[in-house]
C-alpha positions as CSV (number, residue, x, y, z in Angstrom):
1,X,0.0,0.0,0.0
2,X,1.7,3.3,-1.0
3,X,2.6,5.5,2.4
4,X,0.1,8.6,1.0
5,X,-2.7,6.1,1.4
6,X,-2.0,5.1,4.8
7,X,-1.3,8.8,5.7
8,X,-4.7,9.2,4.0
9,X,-6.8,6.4,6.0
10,X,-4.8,7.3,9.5
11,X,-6.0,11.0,8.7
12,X,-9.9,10.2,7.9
13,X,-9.4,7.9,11.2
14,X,-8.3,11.0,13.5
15,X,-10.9,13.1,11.8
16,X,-14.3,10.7,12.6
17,X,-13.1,9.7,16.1
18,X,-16.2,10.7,18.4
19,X,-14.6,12.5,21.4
20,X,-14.9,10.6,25.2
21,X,-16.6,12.5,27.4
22,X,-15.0,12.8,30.8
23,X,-18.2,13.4,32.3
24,X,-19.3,10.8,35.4
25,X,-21.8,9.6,37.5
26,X,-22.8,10.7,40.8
27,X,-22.2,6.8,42.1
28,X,-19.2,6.6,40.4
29,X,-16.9,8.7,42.4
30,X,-19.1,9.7,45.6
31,X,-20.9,7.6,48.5
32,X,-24.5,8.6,49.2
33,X,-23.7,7.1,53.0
34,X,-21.3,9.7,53.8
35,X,-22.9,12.9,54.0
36,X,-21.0,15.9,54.4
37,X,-21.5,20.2,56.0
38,X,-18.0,21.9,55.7
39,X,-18.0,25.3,57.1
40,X,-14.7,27.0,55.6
41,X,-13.7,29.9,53.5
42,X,-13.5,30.2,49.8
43,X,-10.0,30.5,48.0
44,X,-11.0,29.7,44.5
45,X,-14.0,28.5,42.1
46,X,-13.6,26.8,39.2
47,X,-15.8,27.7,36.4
48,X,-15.1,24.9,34.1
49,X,-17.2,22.1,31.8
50,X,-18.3,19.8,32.7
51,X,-18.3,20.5,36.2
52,X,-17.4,23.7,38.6
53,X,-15.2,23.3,42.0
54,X,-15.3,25.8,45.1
55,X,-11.7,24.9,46.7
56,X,-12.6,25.8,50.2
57,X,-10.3,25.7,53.4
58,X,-12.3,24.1,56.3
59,X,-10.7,24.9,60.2
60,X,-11.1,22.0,62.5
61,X,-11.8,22.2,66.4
62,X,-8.2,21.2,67.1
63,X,-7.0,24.6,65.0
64,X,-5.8,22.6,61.7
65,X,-6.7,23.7,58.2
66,X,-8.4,20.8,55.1
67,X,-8.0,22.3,52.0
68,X,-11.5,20.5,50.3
69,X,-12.5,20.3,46.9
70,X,-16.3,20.2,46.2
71,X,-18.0,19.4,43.1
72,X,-20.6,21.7,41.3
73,X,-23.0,21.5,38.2
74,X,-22.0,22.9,35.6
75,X,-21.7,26.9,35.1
76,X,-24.5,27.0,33.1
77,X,-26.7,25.0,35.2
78,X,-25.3,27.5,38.3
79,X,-25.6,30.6,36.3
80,X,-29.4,29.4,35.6
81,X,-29.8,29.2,39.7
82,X,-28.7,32.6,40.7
83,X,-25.2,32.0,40.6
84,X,-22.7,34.2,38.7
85,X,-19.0,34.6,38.7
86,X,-18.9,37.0,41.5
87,X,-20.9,34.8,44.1
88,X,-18.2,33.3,45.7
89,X,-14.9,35.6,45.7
90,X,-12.2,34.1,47.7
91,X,-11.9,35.1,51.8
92,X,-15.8,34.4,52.0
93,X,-17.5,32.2,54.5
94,X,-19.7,29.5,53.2
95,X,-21.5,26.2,54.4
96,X,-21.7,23.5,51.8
97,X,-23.6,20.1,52.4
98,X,-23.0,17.6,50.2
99,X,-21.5,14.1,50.0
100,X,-17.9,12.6,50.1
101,X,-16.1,10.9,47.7
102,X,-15.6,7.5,47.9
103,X,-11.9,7.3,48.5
104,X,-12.4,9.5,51.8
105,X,-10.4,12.3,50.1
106,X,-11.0,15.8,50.5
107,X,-13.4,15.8,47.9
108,X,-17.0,16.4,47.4
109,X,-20.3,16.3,45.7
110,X,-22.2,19.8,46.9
111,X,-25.6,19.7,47.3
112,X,-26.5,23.3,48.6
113,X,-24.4,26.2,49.3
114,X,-25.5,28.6,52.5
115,X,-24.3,32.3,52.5
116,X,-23.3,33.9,55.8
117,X,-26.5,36.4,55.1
118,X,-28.7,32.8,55.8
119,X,-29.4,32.8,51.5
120,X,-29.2,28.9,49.7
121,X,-28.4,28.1,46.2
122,X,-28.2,24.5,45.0
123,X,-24.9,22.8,43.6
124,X,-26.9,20.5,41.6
125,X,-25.9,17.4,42.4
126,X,-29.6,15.6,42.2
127,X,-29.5,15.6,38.7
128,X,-26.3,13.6,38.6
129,X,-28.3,10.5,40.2
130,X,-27.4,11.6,44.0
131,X,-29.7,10.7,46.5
132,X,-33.1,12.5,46.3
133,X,-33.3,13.9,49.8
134,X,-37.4,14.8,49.5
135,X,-36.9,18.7,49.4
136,X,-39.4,20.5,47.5
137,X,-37.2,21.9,44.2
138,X,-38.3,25.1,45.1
139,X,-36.1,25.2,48.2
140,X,-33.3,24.6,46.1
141,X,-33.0,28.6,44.7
């Protein structure tokens, strides 16, 4: 077979590859059993596809500092919830209840966010397949 051919075929092969989605589960990566509320301050947010991440630092009773990572919907989803890309600057104080991941990292999947001013917004992680926890969807603004 002449080499412009197989350039050709390996070419036509790269272009109609269908892209993998790195997109997951709820199940896959987080345990429904392990319920999590982290109090702790903001240092950054992630406004990325297919998911967004609020890196917050979380001070336990005996004075130590977790650095966790929590798991959002997407940005679009958030923006459509009252969320926008000044809601969460870094030094603010937030409560976030969601679940751990399953490897007991530092790592969850938010289910609500509370402001210090008492205000909610949800993460979105029901529509992932997390566990429906009976709140009206209302409540979830």
């Amino acid at each position: 077979m002449p080499i412009h051919l197989i350039a050709l075929c390996a070419a036509l092969g790269v272009l109609t590859t269908t892209p993998v989605s790195a997109h997951h589960a709820f199940a896959a990566e987080f345990d429904a059993s392990k319920p999590i509320k982290l109090k702790g301050t903001v240092t950054k947010m992630e406004w990325i596809n297919p998911h967004t991440w609020i890196h917050i630092d979380v001070k336990r009773p005996n004075g130590t500092i977790e650095r966790w990572a929590i798991e959002g919907g997407p940005p679009n989803a958030l923006f459509r919830r009252g969320f926008n890309r000044n809601s969460l600057p870094t030094g603010i104080e937030i409560v976030v209840e969601g679940f751990q991941a399953k490897d007991g990292s530092r790592k969850g999947n938010g289910r609500d966010v509370t402001f210090a001013d008492g205000r909610r917004l949800f993460l979105g992680s029901s529509g992932t397949g997390a566990p429906v926890d009976g709140r009206d969807p209302a409540d979830r603004r």
